[in-house]
Structures are given as structure tokens and as C-alpha cells.
mmCIF file of the N, C-alpha and C atoms, coordinates in Angstrom:
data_MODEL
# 
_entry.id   MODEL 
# 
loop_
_atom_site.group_PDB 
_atom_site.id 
_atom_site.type_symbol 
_atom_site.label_atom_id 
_atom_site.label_alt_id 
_atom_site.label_comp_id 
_atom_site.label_asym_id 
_atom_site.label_entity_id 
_atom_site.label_seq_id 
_atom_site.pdbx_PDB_ins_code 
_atom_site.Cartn_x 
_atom_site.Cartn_y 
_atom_site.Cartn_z 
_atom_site.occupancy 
_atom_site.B_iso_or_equiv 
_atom_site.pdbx_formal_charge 
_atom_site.auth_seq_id 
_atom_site.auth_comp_id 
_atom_site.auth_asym_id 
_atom_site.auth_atom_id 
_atom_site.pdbx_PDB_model_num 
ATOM 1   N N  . UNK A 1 1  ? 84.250  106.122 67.834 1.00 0.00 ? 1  UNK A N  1 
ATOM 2   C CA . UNK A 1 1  ? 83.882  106.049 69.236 1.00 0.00 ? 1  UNK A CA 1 
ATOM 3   C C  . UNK A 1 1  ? 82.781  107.076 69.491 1.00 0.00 ? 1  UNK A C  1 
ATOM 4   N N  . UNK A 1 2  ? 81.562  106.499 69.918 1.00 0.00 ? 2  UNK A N  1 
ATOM 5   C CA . UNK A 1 2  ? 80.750  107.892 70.413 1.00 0.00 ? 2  UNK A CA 1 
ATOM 6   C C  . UNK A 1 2  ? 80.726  108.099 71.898 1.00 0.00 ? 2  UNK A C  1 
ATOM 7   N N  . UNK A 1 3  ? 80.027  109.301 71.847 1.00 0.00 ? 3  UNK A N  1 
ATOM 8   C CA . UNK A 1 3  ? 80.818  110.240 73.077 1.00 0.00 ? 3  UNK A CA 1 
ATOM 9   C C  . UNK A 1 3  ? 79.276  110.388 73.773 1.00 0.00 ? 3  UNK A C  1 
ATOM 10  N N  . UNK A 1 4  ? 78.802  110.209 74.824 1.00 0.00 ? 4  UNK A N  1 
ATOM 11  C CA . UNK A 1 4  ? 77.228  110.773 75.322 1.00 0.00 ? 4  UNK A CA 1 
ATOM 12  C C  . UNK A 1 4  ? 77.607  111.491 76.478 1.00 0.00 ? 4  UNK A C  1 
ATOM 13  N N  . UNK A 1 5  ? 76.626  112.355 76.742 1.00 0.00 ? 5  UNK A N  1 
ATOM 14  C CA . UNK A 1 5  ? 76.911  113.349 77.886 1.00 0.00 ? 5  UNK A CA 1 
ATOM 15  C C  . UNK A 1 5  ? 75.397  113.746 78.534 1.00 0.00 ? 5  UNK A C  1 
ATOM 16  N N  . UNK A 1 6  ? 75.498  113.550 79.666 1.00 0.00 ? 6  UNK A N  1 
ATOM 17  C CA . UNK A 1 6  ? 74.184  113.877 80.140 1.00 0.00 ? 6  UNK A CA 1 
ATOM 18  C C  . UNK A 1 6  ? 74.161  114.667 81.638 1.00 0.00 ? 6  UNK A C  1 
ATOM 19  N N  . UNK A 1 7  ? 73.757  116.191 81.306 1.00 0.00 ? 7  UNK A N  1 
ATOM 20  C CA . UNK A 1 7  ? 73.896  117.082 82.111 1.00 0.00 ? 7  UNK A CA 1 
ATOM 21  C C  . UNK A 1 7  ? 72.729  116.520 83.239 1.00 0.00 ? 7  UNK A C  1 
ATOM 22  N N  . UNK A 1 8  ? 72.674  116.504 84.769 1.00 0.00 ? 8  UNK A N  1 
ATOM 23  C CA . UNK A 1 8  ? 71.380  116.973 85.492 1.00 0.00 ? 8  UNK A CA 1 
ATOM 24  C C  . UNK A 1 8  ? 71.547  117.276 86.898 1.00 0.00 ? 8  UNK A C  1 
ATOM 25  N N  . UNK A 1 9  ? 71.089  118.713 87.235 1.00 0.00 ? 9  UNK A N  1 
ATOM 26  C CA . UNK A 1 9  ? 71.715  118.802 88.385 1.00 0.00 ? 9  UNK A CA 1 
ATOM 27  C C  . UNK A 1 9  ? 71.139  117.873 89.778 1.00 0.00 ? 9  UNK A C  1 
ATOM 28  N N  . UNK A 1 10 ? 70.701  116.996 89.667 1.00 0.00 ? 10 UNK A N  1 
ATOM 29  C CA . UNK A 1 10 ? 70.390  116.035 90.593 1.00 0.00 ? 10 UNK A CA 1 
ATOM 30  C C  . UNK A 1 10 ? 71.506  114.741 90.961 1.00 0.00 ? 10 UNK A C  1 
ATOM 31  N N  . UNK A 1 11 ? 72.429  114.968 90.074 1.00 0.00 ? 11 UNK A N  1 
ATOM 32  C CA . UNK A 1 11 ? 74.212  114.149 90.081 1.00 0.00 ? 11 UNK A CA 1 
ATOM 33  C C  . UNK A 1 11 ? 74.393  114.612 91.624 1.00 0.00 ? 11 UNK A C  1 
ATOM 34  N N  . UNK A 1 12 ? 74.540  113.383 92.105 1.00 0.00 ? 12 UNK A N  1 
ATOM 35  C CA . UNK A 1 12 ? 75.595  114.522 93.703 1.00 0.00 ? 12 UNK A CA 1 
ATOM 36  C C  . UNK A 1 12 ? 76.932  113.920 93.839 1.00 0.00 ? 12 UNK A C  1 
ATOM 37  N N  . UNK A 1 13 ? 77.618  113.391 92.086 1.00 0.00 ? 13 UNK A N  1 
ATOM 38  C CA . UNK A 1 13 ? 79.313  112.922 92.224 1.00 0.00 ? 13 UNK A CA 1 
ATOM 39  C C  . UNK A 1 13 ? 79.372  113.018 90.543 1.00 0.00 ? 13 UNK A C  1 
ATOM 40  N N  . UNK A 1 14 ? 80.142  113.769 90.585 1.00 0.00 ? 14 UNK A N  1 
ATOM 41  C CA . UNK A 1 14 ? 80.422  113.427 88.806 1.00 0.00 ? 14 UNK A CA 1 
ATOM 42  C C  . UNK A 1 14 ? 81.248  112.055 88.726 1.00 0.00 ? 14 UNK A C  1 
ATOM 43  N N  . UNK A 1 15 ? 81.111  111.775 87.338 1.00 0.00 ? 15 UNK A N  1 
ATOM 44  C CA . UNK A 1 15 ? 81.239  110.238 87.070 1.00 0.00 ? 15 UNK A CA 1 
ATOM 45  C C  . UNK A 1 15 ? 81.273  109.560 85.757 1.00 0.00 ? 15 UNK A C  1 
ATOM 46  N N  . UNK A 1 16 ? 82.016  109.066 85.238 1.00 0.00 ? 16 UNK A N  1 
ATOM 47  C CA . UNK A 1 16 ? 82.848  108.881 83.992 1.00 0.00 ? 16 UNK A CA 1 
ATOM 48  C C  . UNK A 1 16 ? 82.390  107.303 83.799 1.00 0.00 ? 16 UNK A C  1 
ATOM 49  N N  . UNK A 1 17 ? 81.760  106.810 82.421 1.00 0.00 ? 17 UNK A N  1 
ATOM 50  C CA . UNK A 1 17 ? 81.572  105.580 82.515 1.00 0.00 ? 17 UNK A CA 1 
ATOM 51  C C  . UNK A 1 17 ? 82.128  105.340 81.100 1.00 0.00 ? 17 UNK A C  1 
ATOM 52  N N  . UNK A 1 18 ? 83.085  104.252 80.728 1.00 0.00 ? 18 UNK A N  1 
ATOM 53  C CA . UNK A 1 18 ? 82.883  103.840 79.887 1.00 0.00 ? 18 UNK A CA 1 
ATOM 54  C C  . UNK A 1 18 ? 82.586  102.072 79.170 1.00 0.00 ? 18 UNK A C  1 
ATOM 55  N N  . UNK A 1 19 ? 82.140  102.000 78.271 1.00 0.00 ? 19 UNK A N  1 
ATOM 56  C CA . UNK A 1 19 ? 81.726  100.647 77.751 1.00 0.00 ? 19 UNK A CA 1 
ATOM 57  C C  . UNK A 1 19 ? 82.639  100.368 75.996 1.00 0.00 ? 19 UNK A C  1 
ATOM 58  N N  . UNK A 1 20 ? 83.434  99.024  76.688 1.00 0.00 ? 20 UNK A N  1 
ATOM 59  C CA . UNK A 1 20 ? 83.938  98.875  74.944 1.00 0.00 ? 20 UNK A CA 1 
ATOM 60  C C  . UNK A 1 20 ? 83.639  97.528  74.622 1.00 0.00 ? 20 UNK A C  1 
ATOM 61  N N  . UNK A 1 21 ? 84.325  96.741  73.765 1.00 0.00 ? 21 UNK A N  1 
ATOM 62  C CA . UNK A 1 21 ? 84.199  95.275  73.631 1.00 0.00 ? 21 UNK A CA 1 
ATOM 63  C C  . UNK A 1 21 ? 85.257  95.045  73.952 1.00 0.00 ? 21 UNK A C  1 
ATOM 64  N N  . UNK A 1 22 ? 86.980  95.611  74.012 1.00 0.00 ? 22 UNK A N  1 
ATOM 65  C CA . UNK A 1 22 ? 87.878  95.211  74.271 1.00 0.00 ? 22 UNK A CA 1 
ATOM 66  C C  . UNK A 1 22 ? 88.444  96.244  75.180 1.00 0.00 ? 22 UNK A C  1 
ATOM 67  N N  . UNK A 1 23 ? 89.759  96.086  75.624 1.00 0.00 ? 23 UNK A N  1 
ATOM 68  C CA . UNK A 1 23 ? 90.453  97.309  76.245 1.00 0.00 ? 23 UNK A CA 1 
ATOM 69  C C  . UNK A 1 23 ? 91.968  97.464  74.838 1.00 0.00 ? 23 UNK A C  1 
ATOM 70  N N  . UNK A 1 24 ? 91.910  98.526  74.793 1.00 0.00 ? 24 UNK A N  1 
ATOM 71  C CA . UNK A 1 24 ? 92.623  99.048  73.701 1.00 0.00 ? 24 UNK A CA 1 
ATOM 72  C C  . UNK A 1 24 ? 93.278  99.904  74.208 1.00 0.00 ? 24 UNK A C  1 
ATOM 73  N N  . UNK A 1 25 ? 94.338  100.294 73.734 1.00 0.00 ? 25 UNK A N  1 
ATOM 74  C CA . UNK A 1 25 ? 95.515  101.255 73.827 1.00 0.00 ? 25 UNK A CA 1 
ATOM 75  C C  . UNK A 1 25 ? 94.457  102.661 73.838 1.00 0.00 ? 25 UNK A C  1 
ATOM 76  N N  . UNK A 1 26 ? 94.031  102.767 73.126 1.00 0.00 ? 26 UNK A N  1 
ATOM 77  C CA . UNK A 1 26 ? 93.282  104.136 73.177 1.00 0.00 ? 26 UNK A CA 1 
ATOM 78  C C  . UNK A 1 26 ? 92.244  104.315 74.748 1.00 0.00 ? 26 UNK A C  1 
ATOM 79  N N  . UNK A 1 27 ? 91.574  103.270 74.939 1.00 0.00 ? 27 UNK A N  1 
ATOM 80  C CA . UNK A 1 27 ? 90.744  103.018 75.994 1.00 0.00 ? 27 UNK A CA 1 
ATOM 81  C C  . UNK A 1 27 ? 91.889  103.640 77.134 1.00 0.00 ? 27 UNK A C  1 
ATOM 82  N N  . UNK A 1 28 ? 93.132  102.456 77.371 1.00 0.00 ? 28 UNK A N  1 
ATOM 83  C CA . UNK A 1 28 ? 93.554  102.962 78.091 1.00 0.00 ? 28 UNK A CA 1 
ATOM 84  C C  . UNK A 1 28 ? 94.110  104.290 78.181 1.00 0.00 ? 28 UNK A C  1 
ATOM 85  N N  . UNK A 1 29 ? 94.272  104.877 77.312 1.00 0.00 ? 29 UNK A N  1 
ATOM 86  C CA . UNK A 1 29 ? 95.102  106.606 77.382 1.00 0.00 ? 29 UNK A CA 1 
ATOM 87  C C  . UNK A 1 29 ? 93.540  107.115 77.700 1.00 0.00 ? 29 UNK A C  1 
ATOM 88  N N  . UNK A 1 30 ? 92.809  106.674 77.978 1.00 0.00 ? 30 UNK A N  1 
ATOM 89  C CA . UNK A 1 30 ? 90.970  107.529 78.153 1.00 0.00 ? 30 UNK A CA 1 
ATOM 90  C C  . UNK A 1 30 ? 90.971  107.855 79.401 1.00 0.00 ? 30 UNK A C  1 
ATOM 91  N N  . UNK A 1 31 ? 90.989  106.157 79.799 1.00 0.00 ? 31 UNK A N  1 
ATOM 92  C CA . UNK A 1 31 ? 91.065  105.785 81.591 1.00 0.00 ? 31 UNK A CA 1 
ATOM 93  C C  . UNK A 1 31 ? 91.861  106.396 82.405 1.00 0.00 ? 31 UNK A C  1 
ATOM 94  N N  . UNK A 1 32 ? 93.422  106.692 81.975 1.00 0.00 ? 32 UNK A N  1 
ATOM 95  C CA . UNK A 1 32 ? 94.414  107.225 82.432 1.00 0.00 ? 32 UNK A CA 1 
ATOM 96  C C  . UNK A 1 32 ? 94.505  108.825 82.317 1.00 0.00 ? 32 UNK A C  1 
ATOM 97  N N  . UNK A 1 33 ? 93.599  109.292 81.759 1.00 0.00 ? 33 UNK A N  1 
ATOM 98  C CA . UNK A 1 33 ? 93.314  110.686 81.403 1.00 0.00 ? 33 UNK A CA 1 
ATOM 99  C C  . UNK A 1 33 ? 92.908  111.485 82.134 1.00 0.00 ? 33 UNK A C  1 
ATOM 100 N N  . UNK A 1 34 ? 91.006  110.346 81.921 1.00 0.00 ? 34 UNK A N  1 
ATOM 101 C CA . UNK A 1 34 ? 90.102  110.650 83.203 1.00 0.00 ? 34 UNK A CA 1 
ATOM 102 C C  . UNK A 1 34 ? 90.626  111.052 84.596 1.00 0.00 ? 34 UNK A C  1 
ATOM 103 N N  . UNK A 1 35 ? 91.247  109.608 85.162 1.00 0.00 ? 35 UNK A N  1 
ATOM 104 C CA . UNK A 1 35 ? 91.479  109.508 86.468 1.00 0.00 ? 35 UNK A CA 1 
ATOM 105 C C  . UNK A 1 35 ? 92.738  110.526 86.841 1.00 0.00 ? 35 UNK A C  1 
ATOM 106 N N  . UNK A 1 36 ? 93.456  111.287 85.649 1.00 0.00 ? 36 UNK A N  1 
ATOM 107 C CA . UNK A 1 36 ? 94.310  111.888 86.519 1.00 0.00 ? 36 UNK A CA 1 
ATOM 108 C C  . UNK A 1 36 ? 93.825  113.810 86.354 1.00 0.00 ? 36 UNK A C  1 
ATOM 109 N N  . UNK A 1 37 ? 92.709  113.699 85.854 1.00 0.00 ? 37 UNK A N  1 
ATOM 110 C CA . UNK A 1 37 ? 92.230  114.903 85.655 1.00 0.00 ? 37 UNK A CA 1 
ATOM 111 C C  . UNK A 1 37 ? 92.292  115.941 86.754 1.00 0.00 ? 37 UNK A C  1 
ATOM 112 N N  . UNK A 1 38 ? 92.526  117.129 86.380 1.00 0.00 ? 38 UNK A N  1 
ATOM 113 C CA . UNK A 1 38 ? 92.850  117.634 87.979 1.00 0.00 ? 38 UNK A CA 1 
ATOM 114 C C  . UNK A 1 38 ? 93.599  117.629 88.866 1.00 0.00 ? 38 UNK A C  1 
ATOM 115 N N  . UNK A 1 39 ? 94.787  116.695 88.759 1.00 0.00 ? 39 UNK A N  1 
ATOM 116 C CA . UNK A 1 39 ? 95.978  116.811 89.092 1.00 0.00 ? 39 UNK A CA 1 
ATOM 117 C C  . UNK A 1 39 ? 97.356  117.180 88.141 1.00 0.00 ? 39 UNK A C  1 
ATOM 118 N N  . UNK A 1 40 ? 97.891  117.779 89.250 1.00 0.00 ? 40 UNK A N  1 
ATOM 119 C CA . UNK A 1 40 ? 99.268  118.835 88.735 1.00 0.00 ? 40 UNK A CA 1 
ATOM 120 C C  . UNK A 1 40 ? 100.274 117.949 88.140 1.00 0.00 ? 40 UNK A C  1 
ATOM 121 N N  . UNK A 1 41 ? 100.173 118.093 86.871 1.00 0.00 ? 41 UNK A N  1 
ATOM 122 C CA . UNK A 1 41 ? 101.369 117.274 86.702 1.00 0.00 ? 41 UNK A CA 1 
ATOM 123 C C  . UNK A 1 41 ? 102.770 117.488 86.615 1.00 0.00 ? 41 UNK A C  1 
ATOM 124 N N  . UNK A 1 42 ? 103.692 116.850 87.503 1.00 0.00 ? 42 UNK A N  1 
ATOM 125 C CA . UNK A 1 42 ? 105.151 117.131 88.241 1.00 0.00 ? 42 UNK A CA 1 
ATOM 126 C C  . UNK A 1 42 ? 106.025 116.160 87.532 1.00 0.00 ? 42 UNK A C  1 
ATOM 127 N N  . UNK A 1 43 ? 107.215 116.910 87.074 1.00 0.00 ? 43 UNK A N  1 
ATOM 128 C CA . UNK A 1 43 ? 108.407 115.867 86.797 1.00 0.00 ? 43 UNK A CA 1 
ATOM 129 C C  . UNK A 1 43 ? 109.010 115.965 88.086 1.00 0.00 ? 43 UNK A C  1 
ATOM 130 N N  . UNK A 1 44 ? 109.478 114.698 88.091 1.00 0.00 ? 44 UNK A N  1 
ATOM 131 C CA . UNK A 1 44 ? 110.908 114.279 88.941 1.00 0.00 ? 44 UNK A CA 1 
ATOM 132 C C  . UNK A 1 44 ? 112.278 114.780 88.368 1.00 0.00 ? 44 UNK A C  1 
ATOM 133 N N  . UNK A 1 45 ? 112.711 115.728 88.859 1.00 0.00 ? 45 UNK A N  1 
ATOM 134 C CA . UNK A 1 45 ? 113.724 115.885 88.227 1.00 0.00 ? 45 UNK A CA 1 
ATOM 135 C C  . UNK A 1 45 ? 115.086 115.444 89.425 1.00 0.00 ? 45 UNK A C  1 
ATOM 136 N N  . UNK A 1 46 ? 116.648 114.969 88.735 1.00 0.00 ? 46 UNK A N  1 
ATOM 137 C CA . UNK A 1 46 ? 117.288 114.439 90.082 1.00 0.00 ? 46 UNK A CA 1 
ATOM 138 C C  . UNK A 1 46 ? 119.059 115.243 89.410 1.00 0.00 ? 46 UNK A C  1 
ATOM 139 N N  . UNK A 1 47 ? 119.342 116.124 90.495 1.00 0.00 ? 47 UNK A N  1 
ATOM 140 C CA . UNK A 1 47 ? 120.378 116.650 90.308 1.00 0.00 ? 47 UNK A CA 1 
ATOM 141 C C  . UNK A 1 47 ? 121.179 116.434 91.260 1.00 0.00 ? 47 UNK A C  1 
ATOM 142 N N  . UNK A 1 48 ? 122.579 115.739 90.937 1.00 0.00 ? 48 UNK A N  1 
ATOM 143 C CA . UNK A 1 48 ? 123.270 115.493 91.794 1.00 0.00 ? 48 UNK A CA 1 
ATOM 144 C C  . UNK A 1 48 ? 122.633 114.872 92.755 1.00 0.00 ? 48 UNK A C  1 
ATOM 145 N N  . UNK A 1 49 ? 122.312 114.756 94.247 1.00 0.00 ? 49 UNK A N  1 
ATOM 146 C CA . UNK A 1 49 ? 121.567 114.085 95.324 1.00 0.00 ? 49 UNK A CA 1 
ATOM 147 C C  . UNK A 1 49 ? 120.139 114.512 95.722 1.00 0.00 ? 49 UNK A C  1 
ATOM 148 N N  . UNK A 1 50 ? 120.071 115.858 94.418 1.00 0.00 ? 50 UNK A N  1 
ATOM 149 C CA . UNK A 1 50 ? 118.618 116.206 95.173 1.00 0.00 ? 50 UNK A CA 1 
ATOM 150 C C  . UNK A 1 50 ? 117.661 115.876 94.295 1.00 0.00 ? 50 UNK A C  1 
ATOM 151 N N  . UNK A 1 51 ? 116.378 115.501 94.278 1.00 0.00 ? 51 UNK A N  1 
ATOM 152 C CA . UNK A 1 51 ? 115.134 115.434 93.520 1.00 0.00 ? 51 UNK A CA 1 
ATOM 153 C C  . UNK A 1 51 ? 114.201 116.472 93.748 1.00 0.00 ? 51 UNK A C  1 
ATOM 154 N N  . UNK A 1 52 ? 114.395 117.134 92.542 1.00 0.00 ? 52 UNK A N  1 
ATOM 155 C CA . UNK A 1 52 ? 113.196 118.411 92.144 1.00 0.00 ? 52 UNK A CA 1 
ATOM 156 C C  . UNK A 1 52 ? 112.002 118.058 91.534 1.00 0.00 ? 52 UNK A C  1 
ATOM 157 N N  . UNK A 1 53 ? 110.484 118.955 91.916 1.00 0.00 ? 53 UNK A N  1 
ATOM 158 C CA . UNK A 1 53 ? 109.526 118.509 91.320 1.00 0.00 ? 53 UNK A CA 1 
ATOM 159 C C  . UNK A 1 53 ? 109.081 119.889 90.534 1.00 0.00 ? 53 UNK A C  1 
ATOM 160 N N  . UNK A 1 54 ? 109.190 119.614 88.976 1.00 0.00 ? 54 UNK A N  1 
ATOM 161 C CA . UNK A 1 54 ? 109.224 120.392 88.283 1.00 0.00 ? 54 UNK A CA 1 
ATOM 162 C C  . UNK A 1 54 ? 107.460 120.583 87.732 1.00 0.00 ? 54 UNK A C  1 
ATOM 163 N N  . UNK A 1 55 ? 107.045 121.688 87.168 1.00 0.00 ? 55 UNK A N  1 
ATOM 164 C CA . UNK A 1 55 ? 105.901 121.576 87.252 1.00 0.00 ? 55 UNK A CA 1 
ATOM 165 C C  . UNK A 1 55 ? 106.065 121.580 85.384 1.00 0.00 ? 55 UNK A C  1 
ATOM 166 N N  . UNK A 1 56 ? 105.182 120.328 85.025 1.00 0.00 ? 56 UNK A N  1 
ATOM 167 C CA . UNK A 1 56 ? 105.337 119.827 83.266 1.00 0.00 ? 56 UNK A CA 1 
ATOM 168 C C  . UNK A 1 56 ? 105.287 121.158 82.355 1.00 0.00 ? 56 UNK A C  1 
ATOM 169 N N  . UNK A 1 57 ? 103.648 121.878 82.808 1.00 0.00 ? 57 UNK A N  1 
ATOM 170 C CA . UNK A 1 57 ? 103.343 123.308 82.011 1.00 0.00 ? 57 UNK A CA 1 
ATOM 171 C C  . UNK A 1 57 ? 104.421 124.237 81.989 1.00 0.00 ? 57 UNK A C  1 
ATOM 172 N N  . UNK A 1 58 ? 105.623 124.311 82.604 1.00 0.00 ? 58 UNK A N  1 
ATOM 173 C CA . UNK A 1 58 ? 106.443 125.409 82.885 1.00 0.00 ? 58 UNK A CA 1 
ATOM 174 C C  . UNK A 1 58 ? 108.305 124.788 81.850 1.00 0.00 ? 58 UNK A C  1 
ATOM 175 N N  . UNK A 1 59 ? 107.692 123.682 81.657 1.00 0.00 ? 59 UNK A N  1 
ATOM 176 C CA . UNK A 1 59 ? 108.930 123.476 81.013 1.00 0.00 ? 59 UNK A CA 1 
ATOM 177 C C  . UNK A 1 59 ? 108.777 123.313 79.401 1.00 0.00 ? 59 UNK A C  1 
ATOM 178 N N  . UNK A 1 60 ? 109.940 123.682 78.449 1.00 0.00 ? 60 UNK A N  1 
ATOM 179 C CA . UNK A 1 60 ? 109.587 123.944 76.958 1.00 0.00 ? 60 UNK A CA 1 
ATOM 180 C C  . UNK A 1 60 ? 110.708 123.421 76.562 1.00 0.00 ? 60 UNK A C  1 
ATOM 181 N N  . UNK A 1 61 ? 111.828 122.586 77.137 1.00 0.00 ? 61 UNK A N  1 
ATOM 182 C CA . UNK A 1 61 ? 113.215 122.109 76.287 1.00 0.00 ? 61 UNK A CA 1 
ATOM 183 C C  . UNK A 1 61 ? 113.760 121.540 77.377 1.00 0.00 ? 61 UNK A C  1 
ATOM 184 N N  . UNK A 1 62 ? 114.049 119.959 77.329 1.00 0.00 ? 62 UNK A N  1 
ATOM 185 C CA . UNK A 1 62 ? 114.594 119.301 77.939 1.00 0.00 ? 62 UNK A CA 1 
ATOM 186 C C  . UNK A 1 62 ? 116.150 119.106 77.482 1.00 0.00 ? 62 UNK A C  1 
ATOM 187 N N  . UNK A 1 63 ? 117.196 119.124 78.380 1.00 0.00 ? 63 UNK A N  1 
ATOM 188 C CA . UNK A 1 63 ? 118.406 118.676 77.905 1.00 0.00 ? 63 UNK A CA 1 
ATOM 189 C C  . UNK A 1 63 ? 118.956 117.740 78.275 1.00 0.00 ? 63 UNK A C  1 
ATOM 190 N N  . UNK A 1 64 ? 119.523 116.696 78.673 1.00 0.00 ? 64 UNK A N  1 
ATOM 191 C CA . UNK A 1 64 ? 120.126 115.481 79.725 1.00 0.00 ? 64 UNK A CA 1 
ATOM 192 C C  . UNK A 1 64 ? 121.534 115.377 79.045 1.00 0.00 ? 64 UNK A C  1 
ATOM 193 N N  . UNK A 1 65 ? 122.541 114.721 80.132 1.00 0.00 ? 65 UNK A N  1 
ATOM 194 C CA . UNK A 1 65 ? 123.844 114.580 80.368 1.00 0.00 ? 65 UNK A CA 1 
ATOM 195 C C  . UNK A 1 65 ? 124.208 114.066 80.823 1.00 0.00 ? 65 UNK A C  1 
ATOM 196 N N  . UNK A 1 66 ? 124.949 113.292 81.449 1.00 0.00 ? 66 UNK A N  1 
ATOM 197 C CA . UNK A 1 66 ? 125.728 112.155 81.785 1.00 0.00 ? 66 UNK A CA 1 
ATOM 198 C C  . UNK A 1 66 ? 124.658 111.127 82.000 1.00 0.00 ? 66 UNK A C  1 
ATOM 199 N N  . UNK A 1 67 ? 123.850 110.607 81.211 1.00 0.00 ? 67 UNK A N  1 
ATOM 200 C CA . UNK A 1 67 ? 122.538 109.686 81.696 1.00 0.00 ? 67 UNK A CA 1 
ATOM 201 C C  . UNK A 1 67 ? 123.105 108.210 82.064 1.00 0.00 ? 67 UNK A C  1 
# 
């Protein structure tokens, strides 16, 4: 896959293009990458009646129980 990049400060929106022949599993993990760039990513977590929003970077060992 090649990659082009073209700096100029006359851009007034940054902007992500891509071109394939098909859409592919990889394409899509690209698309889905892009577009969530910059946002926090939150688990749902649900204990007993409440739903917590856990922040992904802060967690290192998941455990589950009565699933």
C-alpha cells in the first residue's frame, strides 16, 4: 500500500483521501481509524444497574463474571 502526504499551509480542513480497487478488511480498519481519530476512547462498563464509562488507556486486565 503506498502512503502520499502532502504538506501546504493553504489547506483550510485537513483531509484524508483514500483510493483502492476493492474495500478490504484492512481498508476498513484505515477508514475506521481515521474517522475516529481524536476521540476518547470509552468502555461501557455495566455493574449491577449502573453503566460506567471507563477510559480504554487506563485499563491493563480485564476480568468478567457471571456473563
Amino acid at each position: 500500500m503506498k502512503v502520499k502526504l502532502r504538506i501546504d499551509s493553504q489547506v483550510t480542513e485537513d483531509s484524508v483521501s483514500i483510493e483502492a480497487r476493492l474495500m478490504t478488511e484492512s481498508i476498513q480498519e484505515l477508514v475506521h481509524f481515521a474517522q475516529h481519530l481524536g476521540k476518547e476512547d470509552k468502555i461501557h462498563v455495566k455493574k449491577e444497574d449502573e453503566i460506567y464509562l471507563l477510559d480504554a488507556k487506563e485499563i491493563h486486565r480485564v476480568y468478567t463474571e457471571n456473563r
